[in-house]
MIROLO-218820 format. One record per residue: residue number from 1; x, y, z of N, C-alpha, C in turn. Coordinates in pm, 1 decimal, decimal comma. Each point is the difference from the previous one (the first is absolute). Layout:
REM residues N
ATOM     k         nX         nY         nZ        caX        caY        caZ         cX         cY         cZ
ATOM   NUM          X          Y          Z          X          Y          Z          X          Y          Z
...
END
This chain:
REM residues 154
ATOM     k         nX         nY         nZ        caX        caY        caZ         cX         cY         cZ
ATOM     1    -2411,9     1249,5     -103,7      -14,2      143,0       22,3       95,2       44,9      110,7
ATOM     2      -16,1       99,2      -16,4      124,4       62,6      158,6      -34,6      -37,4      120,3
ATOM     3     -168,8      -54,4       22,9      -50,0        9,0      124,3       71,3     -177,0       67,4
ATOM     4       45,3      -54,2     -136,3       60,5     -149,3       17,3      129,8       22,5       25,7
ATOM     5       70,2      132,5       23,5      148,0        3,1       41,9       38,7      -60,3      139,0
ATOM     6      -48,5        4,7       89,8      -27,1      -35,9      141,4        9,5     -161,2      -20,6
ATOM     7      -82,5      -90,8      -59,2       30,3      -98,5       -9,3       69,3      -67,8      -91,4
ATOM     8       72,0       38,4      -41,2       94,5      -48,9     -133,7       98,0       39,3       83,0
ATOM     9       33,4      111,0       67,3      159,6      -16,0      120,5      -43,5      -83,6      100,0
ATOM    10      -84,4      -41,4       56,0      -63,7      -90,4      104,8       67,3     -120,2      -99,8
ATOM    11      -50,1      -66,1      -59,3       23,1     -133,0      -95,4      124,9       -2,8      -34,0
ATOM    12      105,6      107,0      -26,5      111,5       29,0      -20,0      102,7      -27,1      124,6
ATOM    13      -27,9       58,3      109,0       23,7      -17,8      166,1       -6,4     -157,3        4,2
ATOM    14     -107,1      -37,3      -36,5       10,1     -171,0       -3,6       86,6      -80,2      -38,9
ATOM    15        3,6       59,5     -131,6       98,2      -65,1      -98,6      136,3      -23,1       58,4
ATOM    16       21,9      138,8       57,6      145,1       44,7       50,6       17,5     -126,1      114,3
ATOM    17      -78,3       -8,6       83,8      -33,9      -81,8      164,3       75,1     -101,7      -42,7
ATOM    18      -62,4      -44,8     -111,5      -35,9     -205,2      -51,3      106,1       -9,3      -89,1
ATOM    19       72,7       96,0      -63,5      163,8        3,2      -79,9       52,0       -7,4      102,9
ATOM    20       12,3       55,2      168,9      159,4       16,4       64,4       61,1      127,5      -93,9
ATOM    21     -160,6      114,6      -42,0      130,8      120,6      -62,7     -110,3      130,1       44,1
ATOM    22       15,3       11,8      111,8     -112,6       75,2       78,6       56,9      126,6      -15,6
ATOM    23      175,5       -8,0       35,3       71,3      100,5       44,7       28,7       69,1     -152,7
ATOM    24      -15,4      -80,8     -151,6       17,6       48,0     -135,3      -91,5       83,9       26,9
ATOM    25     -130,0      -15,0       18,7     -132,4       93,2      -32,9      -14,3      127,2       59,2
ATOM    26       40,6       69,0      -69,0        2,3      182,0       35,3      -55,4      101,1      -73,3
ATOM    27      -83,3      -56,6      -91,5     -123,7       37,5      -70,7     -100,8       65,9      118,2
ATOM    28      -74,9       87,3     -110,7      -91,6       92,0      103,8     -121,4      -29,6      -97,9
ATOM    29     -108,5       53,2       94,9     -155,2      -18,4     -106,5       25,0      127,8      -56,4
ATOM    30       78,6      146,9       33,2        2,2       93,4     -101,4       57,1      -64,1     -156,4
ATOM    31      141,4     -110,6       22,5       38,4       -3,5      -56,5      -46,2      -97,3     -120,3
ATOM    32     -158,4      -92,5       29,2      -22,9     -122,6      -47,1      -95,6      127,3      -63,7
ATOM    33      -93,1       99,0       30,2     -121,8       65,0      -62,8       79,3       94,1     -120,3
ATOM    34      110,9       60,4       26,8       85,2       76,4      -84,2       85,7      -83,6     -134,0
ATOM    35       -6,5     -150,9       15,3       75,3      -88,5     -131,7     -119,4      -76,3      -42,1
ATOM    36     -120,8      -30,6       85,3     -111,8      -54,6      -33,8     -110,0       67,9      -96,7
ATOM    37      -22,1       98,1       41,9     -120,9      113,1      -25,1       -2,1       91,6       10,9
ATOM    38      150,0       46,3      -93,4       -1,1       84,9      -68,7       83,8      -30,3     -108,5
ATOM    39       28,0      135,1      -76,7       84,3       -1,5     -112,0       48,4       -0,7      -38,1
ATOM    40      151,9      -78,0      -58,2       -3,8     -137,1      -99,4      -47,5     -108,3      198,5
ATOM    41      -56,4      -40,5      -80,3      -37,0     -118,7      146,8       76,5      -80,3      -61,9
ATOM    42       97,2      -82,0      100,4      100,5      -99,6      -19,4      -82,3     -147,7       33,1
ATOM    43      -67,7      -33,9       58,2      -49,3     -111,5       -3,0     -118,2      -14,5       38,2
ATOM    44      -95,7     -106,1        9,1     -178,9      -46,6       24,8       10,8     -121,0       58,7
ATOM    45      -87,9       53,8       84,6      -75,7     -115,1      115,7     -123,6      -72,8       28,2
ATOM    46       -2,1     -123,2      -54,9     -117,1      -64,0       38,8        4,4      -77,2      175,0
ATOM    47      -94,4       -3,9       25,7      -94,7      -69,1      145,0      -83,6     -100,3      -67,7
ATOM    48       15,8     -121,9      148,7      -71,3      -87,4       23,5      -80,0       41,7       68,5
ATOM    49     -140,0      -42,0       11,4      -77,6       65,2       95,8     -119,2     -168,0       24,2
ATOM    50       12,5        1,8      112,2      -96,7     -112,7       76,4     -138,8       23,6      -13,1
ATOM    51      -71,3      -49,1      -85,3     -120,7        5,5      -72,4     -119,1      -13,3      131,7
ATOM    52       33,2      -42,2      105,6      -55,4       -1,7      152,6      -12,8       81,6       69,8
ATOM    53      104,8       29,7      -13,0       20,3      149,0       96,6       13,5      146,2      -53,2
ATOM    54       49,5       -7,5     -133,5       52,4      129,2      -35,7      180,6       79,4       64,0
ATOM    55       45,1     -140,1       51,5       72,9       96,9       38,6      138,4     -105,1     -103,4
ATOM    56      121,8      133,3      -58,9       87,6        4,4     -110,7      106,6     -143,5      135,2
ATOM    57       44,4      -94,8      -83,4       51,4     -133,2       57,8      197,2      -26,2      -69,0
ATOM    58      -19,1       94,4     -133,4      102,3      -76,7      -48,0      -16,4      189,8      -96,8
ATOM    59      139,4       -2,9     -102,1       37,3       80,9      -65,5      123,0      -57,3     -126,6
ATOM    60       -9,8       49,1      -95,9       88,6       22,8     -104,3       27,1      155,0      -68,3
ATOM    61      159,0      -13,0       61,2       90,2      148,0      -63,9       76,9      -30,2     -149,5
ATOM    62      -21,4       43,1      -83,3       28,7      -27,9     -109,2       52,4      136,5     -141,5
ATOM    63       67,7       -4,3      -55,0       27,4      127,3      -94,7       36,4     -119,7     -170,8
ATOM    64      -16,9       57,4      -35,7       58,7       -6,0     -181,2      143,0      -18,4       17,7
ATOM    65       55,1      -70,4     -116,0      106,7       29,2      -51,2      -11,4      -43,3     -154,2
ATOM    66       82,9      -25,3      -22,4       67,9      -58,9     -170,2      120,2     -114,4      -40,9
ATOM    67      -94,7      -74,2      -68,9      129,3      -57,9      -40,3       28,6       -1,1     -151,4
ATOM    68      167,8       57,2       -4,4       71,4      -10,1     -155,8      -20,6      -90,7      -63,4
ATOM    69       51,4     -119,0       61,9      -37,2     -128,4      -58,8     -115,8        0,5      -77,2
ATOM    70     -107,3      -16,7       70,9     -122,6       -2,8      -83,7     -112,5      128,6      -59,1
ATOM    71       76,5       95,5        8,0      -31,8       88,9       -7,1     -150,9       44,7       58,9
ATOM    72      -22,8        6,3       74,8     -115,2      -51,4      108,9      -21,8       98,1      115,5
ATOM    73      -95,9       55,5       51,4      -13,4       58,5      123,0      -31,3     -177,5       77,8
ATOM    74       59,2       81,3      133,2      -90,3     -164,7      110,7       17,4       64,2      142,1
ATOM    75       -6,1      -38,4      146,6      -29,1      -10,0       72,4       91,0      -15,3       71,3
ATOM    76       32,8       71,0      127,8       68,2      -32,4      110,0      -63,2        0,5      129,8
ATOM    77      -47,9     -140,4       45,6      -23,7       56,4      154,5       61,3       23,4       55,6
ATOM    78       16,5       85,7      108,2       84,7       26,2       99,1      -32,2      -35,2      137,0
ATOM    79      -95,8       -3,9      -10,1      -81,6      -50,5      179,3     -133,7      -77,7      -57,3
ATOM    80       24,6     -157,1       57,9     -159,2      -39,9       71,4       22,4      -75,9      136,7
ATOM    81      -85,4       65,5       39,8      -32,9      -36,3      137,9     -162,3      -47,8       17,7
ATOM    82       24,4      -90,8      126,1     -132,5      -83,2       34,3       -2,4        2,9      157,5
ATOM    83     -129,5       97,1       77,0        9,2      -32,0      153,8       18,4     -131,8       20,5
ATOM    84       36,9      -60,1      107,4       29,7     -109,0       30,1      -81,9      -76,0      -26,6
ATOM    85     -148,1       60,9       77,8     -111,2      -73,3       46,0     -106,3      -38,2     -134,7
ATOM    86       58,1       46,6     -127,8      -75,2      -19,9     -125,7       75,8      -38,9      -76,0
ATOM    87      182,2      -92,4       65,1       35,8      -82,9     -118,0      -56,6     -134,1        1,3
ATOM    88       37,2      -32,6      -89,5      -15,4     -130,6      -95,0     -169,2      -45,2       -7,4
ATOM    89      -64,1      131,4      -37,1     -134,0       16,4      -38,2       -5,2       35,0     -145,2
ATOM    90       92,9       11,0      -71,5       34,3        8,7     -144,3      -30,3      197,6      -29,1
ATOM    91       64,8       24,2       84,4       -8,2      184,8       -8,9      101,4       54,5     -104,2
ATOM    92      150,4     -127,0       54,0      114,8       76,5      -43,3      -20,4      -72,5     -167,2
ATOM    93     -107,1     -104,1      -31,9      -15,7      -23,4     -156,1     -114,8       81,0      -34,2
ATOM    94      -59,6       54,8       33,5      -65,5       91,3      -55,6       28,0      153,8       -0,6
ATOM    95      127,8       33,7       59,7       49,4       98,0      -35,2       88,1       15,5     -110,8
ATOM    96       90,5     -125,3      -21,3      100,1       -9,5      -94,4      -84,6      -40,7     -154,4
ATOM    97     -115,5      -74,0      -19,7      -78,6      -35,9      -78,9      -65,0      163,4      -56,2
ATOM    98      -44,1       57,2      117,0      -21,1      170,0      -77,0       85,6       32,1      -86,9
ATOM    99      165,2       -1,3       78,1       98,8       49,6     -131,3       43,7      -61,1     -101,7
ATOM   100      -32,3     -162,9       41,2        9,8      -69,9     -146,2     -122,5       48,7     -165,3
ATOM   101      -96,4       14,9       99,5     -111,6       47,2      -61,6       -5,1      132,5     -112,7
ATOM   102       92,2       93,6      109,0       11,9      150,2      -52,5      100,1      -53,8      -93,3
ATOM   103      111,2       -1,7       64,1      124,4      -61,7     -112,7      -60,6      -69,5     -196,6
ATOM   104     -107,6      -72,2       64,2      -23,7      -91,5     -163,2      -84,8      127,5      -45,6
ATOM   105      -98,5       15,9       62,4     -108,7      107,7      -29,0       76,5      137,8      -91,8
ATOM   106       81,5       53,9       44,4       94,1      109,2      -79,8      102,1      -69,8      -78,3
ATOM   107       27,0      -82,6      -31,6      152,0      -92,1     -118,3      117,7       62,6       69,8
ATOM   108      -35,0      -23,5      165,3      137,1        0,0       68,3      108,1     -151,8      -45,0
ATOM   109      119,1       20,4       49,4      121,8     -139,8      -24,9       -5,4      -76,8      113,3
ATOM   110       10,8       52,3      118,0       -1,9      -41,0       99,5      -59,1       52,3      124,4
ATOM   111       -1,9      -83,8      103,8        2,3       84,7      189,7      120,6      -72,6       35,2
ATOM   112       39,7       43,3       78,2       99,1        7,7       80,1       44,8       11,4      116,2
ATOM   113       67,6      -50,7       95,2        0,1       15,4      131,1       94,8      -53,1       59,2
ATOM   114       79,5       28,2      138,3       86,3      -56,9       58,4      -39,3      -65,6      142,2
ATOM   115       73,4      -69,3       92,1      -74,8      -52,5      121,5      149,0        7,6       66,7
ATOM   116       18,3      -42,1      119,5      108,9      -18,9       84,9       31,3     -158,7        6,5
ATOM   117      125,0      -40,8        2,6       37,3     -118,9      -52,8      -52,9      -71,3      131,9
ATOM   118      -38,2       53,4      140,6       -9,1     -106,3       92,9     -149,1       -1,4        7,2
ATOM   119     -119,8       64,2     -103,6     -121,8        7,9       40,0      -33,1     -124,1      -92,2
ATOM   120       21,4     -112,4       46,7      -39,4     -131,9      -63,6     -145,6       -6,9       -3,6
ATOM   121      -80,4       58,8       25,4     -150,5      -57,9        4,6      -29,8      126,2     -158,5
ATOM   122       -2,6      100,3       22,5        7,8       72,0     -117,5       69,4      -83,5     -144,7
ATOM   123      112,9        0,4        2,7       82,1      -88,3     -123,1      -89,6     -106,1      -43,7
ATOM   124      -26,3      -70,5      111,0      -89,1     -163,5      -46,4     -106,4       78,9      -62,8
ATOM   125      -76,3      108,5       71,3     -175,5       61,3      -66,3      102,5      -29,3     -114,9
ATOM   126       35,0      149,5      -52,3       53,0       33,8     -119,0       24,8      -97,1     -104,4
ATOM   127      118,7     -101,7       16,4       23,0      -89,2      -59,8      -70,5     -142,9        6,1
ATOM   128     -107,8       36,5       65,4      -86,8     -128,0        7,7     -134,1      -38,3     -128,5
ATOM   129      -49,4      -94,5       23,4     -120,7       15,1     -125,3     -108,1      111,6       11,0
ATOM   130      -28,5       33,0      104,8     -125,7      137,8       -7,7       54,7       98,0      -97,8
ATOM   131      152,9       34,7       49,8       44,9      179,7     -108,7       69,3      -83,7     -104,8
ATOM   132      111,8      -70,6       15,2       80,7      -97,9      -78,7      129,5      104,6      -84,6
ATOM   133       60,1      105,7      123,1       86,0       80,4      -61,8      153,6      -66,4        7,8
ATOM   134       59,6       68,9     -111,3      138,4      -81,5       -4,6       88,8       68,0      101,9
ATOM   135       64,0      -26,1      101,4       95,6       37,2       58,2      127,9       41,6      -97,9
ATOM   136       75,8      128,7        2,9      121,7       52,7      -66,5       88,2      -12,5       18,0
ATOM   137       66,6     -133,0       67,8      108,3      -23,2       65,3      118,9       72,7      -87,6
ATOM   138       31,0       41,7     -104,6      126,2        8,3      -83,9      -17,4      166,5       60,8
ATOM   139      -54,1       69,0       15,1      -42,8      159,3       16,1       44,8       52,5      150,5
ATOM   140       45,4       92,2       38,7       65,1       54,4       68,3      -88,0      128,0       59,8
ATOM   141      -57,0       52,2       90,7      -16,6      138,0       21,6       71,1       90,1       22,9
ATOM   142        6,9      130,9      -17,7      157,4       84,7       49,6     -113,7      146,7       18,9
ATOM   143       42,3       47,7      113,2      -38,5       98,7       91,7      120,2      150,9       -4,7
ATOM   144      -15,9      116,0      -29,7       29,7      125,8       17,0     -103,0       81,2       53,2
ATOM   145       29,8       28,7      116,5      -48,9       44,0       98,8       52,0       87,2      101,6
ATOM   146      -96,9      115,7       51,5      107,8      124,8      135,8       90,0       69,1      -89,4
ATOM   147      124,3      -38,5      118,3       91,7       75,2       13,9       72,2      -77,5     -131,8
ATOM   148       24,2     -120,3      -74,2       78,9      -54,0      -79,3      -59,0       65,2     -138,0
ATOM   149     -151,9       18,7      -11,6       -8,8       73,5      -87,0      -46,2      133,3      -51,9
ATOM   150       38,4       58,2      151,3       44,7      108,5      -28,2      125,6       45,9      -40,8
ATOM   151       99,0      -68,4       34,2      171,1       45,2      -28,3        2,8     -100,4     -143,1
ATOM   152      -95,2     -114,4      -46,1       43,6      -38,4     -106,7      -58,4      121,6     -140,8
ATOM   153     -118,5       78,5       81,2      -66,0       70,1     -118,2       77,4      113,8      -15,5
ATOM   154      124,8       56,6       89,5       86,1      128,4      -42,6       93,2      -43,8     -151,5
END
């Protein structure tokens, strides 16, 4: 709901801390309640929440996409994050297991996701036996962004 905007840029702020990309994050909570919740909403957010306390521990940012190939809707996360103090309590597999879940549940193709090549403890989760995702080594990301795509969109 909107009243979760506050902590989804809080968890986001995190994210930014624990990347080394604090200074990328220039997102506003106007700007997370205005692409979140409202209309066309660009992406959905699930929470972890500590069954003890009640209080939200971990998060997944996530939107749709498509793939040609298989002609398929599927999944892109874009953010999961885990407070410190509630990793390797199996938060960040029960967040990604939700979207595996949603993914089969609707005859999605895939989820999807990227990590930073030096966050080795992430890669191992990922590519380890709990998730057992294939790393894309042959695949490339490419970024248009600002000012480059603004003068590329004239």
């Amino acid at each position: 709901t909107k009243d979760d905007v506050p902590q989804i840029h809080a968890f986001i702020r995190s994210l930014a801390i624990f990347e080394k990309l604090e200074h990328e994050h220039i997102g506003t909570t106007a700007d997370l309640e205005k692409t979140l919740f409202n209309d066309p909403k660009y992406a959905e957010v699930v929470f972890a929440t500590d069954s003890e306390t009640g209080t939200d521990v971990g998060f997944a940012l996530y939107y749709f996409t498509y793939s040609t190939f298989l002609s398929r809707p599927g999944i892109h996360l874009e953010d999961l994050f885990v407070n410190q103090e509630a990793r390797g309590k199996g938060v960040g597999t029960v967040l990604l297991k939700y979207l595996a879940q949603k993914a089969v549940k609707e005859g999605f193709g895939r989820v999807e996701w990227t990590a930073l090549d030096w966050n080795t403890p992430a890669i191992n989760f990922y590519t380890g036996n709990t998730v057992g995702a294939r790393e894309l080594a042959e695949w490339k990301m490419f970024r248009l962004a600002g000012d480059d795509m603004a003068k590329f969109a004239q």
